[in-house]
KOLBA-408246 format. One record per residue: residue number from 1; x, y, z of N, C-alpha, C in turn; residue in one letter. Coordinates in Angstrom, 2 decimals. Layout:
% residues N
KOLVEX   i     n_x     n_y     n_z    ca_x    ca_y    ca_z     c_x     c_y     c_z aa
KOLVEX NUM       X       Y       Z       X       Y       Z       X       Y       Z  A
...
This chain:
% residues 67
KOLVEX   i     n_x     n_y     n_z    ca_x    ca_y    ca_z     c_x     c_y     c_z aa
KOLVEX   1   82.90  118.41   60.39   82.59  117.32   61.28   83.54  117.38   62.47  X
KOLVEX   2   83.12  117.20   63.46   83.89  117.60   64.83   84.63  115.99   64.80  X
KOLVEX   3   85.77  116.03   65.69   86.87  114.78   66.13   86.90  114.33   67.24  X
KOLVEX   4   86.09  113.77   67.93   86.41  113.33   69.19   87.88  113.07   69.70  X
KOLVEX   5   88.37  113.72   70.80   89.81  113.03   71.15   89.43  112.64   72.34  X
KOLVEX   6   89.17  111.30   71.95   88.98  109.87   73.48   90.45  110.09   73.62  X
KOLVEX   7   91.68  109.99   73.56   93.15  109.81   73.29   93.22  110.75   74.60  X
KOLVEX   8   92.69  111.98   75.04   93.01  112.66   76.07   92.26  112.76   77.05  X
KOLVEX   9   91.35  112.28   77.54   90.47  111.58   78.08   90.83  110.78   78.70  X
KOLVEX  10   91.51  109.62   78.35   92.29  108.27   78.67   93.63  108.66   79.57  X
KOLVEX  11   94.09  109.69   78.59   95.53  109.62   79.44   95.28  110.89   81.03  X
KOLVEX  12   94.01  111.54   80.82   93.96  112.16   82.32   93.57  111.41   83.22  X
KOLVEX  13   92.57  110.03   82.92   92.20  109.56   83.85   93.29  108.44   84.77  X
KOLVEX  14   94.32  107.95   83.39   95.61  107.50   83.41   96.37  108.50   84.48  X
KOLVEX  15   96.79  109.44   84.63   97.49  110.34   85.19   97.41  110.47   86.60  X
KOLVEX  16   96.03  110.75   86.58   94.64  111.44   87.89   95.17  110.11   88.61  X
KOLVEX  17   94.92  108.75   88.22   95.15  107.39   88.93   96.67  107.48   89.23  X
KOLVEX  18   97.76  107.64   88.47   99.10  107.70   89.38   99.55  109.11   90.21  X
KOLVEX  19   99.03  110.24   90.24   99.28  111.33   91.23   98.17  110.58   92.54  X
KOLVEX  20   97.60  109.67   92.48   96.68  108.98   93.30   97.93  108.24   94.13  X
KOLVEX  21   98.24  107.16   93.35   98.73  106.58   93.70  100.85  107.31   94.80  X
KOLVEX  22  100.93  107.98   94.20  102.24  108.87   94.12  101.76  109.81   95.79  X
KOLVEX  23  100.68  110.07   95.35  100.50  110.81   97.30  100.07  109.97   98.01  X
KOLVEX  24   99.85  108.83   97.71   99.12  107.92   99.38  100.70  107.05   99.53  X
KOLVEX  25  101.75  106.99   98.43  103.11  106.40   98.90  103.63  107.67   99.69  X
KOLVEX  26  103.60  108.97   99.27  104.45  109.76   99.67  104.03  110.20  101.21  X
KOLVEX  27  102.53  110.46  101.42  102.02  110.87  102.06  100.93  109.91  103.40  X
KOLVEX  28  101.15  108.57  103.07  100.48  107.54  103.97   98.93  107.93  104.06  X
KOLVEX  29   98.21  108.48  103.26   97.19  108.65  102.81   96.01  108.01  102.64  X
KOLVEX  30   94.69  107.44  102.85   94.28  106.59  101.60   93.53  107.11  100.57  X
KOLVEX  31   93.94  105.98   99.55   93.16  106.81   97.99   92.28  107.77   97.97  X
KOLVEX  32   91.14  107.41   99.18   89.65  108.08   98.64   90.66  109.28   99.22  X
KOLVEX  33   91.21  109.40  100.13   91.65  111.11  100.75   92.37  111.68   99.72  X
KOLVEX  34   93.44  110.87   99.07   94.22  111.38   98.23   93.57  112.16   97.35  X
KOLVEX  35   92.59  111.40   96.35   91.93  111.77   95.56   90.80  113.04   95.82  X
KOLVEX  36   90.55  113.05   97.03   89.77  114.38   97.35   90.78  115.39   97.39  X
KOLVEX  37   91.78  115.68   97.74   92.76  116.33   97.78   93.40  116.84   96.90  X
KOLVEX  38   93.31  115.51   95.55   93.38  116.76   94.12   92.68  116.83   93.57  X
KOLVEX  39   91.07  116.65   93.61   90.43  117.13   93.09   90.01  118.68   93.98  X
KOLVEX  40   90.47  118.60   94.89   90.36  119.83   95.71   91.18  121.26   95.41  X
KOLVEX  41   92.17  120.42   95.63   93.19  121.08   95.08   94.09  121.17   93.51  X
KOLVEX  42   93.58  120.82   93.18   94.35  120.65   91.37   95.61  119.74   91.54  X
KOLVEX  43   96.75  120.56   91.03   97.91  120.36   90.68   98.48  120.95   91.50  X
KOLVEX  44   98.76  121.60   92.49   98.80  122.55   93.52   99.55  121.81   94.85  X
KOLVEX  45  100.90  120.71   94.16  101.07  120.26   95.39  101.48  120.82   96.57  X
KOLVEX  46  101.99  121.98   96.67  102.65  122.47   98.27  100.71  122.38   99.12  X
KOLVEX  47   99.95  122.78   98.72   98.85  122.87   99.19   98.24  121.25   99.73  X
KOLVEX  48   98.56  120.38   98.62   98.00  119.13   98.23   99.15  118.81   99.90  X
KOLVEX  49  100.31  119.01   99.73  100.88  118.35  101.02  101.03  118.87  102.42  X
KOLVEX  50  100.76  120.18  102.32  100.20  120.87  103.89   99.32  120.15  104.09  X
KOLVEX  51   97.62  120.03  103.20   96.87  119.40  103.94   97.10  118.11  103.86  X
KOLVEX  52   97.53  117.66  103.81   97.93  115.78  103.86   98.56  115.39  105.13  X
KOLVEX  53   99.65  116.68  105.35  100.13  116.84  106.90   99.65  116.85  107.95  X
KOLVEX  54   98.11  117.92  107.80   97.49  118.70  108.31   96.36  116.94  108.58  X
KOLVEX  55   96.15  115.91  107.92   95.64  114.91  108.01   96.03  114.18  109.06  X
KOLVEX  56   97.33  113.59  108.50   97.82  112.81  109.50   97.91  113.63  110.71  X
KOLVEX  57   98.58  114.92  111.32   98.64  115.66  112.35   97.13  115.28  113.13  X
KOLVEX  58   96.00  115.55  112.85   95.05  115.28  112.89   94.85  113.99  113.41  X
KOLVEX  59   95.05  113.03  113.19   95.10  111.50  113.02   95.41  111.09  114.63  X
KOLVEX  60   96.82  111.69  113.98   97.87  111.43  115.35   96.97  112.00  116.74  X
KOLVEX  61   96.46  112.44  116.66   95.89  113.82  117.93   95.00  112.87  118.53  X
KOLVEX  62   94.05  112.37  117.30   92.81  111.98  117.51   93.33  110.18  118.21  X
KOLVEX  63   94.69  110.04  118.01   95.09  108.39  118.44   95.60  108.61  119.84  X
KOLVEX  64   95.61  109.89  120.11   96.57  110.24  121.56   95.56  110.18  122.72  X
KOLVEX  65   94.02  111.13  121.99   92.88  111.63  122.85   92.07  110.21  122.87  X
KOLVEX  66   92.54  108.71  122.18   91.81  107.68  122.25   92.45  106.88  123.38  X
KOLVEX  67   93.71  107.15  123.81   94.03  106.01  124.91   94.35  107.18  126.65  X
């Protein structure tokens, strides 16, 4: 008879929600970006924070070419 482990299940979605939370403090981010970002990228933070850089850099450009 097979065992379901709900037990690990719980704690990735647990996890997935504070590396969420952990790059939109570190990185001024918001969630939905954050979260595309590791699901994009995994666990892979040097990547996860070039493009987060590569966001805001972006941001900034696009607030310069508005006034």
């Amino acid at each position: 008879m097979a065992v379901k482990k709900t037990s690990d299940i719980s704690r990735v979605k647990k996890g997935a929600e504070l590396e969420v939370e952990h790059l939109t403090e570190v990185t001024d981010l918001s969630p939905n970006q954050a979260r595309g970002l590791l699901r994009k990228h995994g666990n892979d933070w040097a990547k996860i924070k070039d493009e987060a850089e590569d966001y805001k850099k972006g941001e900034a450009e696009d607030d310069k070419n508005e006034s």
